[in-house]
C-alpha positions, 0 to 999 in steps of 0.5 A: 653882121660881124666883121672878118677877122684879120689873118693871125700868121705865125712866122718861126725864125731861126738863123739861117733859114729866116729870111726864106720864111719872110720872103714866102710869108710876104705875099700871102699876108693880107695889108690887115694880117697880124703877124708874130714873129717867133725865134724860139731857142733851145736851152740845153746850152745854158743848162750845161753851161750850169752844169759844168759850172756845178761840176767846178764844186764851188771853185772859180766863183764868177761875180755879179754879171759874169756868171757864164750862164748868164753871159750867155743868155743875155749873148741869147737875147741879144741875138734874137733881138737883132733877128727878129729886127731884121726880119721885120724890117724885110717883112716890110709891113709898114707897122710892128709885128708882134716879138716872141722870145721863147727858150725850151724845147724848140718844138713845143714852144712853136706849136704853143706860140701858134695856138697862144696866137691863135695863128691861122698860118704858121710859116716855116723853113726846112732844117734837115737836109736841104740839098734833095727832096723828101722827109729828110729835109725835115729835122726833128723839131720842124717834123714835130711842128709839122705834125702838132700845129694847130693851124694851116702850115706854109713849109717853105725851102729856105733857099733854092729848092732841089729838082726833081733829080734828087729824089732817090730811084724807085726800088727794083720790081720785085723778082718774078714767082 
């Protein structure tokens, strides 16, 4: 007889909404569960950093270590570093949690990141408007994540959730004929 796998859970931190995705992961992971934290980041603002360095037409060279672009990056690193220390420490396992570090398109690298882990739970938070219920509470990534996981989603609010209140009113009963 083959022993259970242990649950791969995937949780996707981003500034601002991370720890409301630790908090709903905690008690759902099982004592054995491997987890993998993931900051993933856009690299467009290093990409026109570049760009705009080009656009100098070889003026203002920087030297060795002070190219903005890579002052940026390392700025980057050090953030997502610093995140993904915090949310493991609030995660609270008792032992390390597997660290990804991605840069790209946001939702492509998530949906890889649960497929390369073999994830049997992703866990992320709302990113579109948090103040009512409904699809505009989804930005675009998280939509695109949403729909291309290879694996269970746990979309949690990363704060309070909005009652029921806000979401708009029925449209009007058709006139009659």
């Amino acid at each position: 007889m083959t022993p259970a796998m242990a649950m791969r859970a995937l949780i996707w931190l981003v500034e601002g909404t991370w720890q409301g995705c630790v908090d709903a992961a905690r008690p759902l992971l099982p004592a054995d569960a491997e987890v993998t934290l993931l900051h993933a980041a856009p690299a467009e603002v290093e990409q026109a950093a570049e760009g705009a360095l080009a656009g100098l037409l070889g003026r203002g060279r920087p030297g060795p270590g002070r190219h903005p672009v890579e002052r940026m990056a390392a700025l980057s690193e050090r953030a997502a570093a610093e995140l993904l220390a915090a949310a493991e420490a609030r995660l609270g396992l008792g032992r390390p949690a597997r660290r990804l570090v991605r840069r790209g398109r946001v939702e492509r690298l998530v949906v890889e990141a649960a497929r390369d882990a073999g994830a049997d739970l992703l866990v992320a938070a709302r990113d579109g408007d948090r103040s009512r219920l409904g699809p505009a509470s989804l930005g675009p990534a998280t939509r695109f994540v949403v729909d291309h996981a290879p694996c269970a989603v746990l979309l949690v609010w990363p704060d309070t959730t909005p009652g029921l209140e806000s979401i708009p009113p029925p449209p009007p009963p058709p006139p009659p004929p």
